[in-house]
N, C-alpha and C positions, 0 to 999 in steps of 0.2 A: 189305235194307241201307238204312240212312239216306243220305234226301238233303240231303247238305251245302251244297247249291246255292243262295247267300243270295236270299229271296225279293226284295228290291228288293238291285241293285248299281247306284252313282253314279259313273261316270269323266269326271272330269276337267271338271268342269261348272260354268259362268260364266255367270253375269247379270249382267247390266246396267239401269239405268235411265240411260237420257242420257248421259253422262259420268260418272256413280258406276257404279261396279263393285262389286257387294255380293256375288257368290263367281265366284272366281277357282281354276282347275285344283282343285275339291273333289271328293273321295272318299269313299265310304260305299258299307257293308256292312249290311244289316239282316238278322237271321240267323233260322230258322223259328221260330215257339215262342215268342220272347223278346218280353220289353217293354224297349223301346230310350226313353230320357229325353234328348230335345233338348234344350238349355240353349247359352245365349248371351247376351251383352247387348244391350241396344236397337240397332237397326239392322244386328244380323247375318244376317239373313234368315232366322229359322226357318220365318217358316211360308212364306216365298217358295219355302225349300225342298221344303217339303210340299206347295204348289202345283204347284210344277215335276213330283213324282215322281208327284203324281195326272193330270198331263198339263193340269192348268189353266192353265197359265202355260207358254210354249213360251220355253224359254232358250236363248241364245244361241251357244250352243256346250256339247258334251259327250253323254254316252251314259247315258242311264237306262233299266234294265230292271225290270219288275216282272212277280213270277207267271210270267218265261219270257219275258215280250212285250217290244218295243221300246215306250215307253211313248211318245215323241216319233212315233210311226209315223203318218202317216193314215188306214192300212188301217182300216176299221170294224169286221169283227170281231175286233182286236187290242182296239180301243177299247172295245169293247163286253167281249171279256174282262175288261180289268182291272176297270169298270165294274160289270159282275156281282159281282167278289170282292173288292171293296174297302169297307168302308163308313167316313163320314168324320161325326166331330161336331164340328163349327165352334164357336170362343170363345164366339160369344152362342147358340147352337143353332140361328139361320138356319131358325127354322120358319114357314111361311106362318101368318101372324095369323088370316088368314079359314079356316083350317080348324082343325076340330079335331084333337086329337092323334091319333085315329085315323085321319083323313083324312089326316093330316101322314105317317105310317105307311105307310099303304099308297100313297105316290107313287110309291116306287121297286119296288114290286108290280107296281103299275099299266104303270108304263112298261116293264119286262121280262119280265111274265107276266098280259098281258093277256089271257090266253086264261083265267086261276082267274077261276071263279064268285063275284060279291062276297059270297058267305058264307063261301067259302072265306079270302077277304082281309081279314073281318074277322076272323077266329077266328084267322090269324096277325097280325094288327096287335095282336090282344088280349093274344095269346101274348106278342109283343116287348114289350108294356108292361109285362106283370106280372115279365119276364125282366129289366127296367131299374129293377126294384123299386117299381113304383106302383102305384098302388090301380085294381082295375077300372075301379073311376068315373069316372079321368081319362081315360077313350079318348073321352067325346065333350063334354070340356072344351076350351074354346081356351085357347091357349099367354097371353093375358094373363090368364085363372085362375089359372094355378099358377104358387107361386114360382119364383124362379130357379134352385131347387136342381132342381127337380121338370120345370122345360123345359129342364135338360141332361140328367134322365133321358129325359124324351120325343125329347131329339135323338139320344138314345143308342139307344134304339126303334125309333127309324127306320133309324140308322144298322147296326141287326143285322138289319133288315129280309129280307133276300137271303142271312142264313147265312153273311157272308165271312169267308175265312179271313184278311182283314188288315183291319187297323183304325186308323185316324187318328184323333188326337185333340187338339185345338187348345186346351192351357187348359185344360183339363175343371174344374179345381176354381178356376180364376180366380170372386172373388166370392163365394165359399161360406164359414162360416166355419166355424173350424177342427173343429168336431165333423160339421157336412155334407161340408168335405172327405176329413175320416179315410174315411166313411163311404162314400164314390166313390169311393176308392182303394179299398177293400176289396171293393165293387162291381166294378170294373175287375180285380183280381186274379181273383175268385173267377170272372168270367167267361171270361178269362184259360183259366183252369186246367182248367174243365168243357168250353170250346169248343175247346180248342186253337187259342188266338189268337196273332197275331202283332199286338203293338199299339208301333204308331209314335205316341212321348207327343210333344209341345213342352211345356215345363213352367217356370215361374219358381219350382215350389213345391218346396223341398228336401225337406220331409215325406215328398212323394209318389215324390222319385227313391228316398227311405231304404229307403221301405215296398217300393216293389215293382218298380223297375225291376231287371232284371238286369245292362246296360248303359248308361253313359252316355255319350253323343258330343257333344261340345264346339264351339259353331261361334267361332272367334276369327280374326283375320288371313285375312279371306274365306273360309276351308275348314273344315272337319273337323280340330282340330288333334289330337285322342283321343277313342277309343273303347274301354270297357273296363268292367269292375265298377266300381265308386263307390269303391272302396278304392284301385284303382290312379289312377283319377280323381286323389281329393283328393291324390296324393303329385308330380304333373304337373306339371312346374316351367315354370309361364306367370303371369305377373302376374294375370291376368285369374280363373286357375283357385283359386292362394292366395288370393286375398280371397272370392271366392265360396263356397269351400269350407273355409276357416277362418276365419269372419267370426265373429260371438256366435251372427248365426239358424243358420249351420250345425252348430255346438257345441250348439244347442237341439236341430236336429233327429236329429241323433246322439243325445245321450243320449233322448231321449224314444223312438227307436226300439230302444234297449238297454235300456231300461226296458220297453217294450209287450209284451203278450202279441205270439205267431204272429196273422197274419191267420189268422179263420179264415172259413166258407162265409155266415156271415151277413151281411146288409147294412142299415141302416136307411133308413128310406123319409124 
């Protein structure tokens, strides 16, 4: 029998900075399998919220579970759980400069399976690179070698590092241009679908909600104001949801995704 039991559920949950209040009684569902597309305008917390759920940012009120675990919990091995089964790629890819991409790879080896032989941690550090579509080569390149497109792959390597079954992703295509984007999204899909991923997007990119999110959760008026396919989305009667979703770039990225072939398993480097 399937387990219907959403891998991160959010109740009721408020942050603050000082005297602003940027969410207030927010709820969220993130459901197994799926690719969820965060979208909001500036200063609605997306990724304060994706802080919060990975337990980086301890808010001020409310109940986040992820994987099963109380994610606000101090217990270590709760922490250490999610820790193992989460991997996260940050806006700029937050790789250490002084190491290279295989060094940058194998951190989170290192620090939960320090007991593998570093043969064994290369041959998976090499594994994740060539899984995030990069050239051999680039495992003992540093991150100011390769372009931008190519050190979100590598944060992306890192981030499959440990096989998790959830995945965070900040921006992923922020930066890229429109043909390196398509290309990450189809990346992301295809990994998606062979790993069975549960990928939590933040996204400003309509292209990428078209291609391949299955749902998308709206942050507006402090919370979560909908969650749902892209279809029930754009029909969401909130000021904030009409201009975003029938603006001219949104009519672009509809017809172009009416127009595209199926994603399929290929990706370009």
């Amino acid at each position: 029998m399937a387990d219907d039991t959403p891998i991160i559920q959010v109740r009721g949950l408020v942050n603050r900075f000082g005297e602003q209040t940027v969410h207030e009684d927010l709820d969220l569902d993130v459901r197994r399998g799926e690719i969820i597309g965060v979208v909001g305008g500036s200063g609605t917390g997306k990724s304060v919220l994706m802080r919060s759920i990975l337990g980086l940012r301890q808010p001020n009120e409310g109940q986040i579970t992820v994987l099963g675990e109380d994610a606000r919990s101090e217990d270590p091995a709760a922490r250490q759980h999610i820790e193992r089964n989460t991997g996260v790629l940050f806006q700029d890819g937050a790789l250490f400069s002084s190491l290279t991409v295989g060094e940058n790879v194998q951190v989170p080896l290192k620090e939960h399976h320090p007991e593998l032989p570093d043969s064994w941690r290369y041959e998976l550090a090499l594994l994740k690179v060539k899984l995030a579509g990069l050239p051999a080569d680039a495992l003992n390149k540093l991150p100011s070698q390769l372009s931008g497109g190519m050190r979100k792959r590598a944060g992306l390597a890192r981030a499959l590092a440990l096989d998790p079954p959830l995945l965070f992703l900040d921006e992923p295509t922020a930066g890229l241009d429109p043909i390196g984007a398509a290309a990450f999204d189809r990346l992301i899909k295809t990994l998606q679908e062979a790993l069975g991923l549960t990928v939590f997007l933040i996204t400003h990119d309509l292209d990428t909600l078209y291609a391949i999110c299955d749902r998308v959760a709206v942050l507006a008026d402090k919370r979560v104001i909908t969650a749902a396919p892209i279809e029930e989305v754009e029909q969401f009667d909130h000021p904030w949801v009409q201009e975003y979703f029938h603006g001219p770039r949104a009519r672009a990225a509809r017809s172009g995704q009416q127009a595209s072939r199926p994603l399929t398993s290929q990706t370009a480097v």
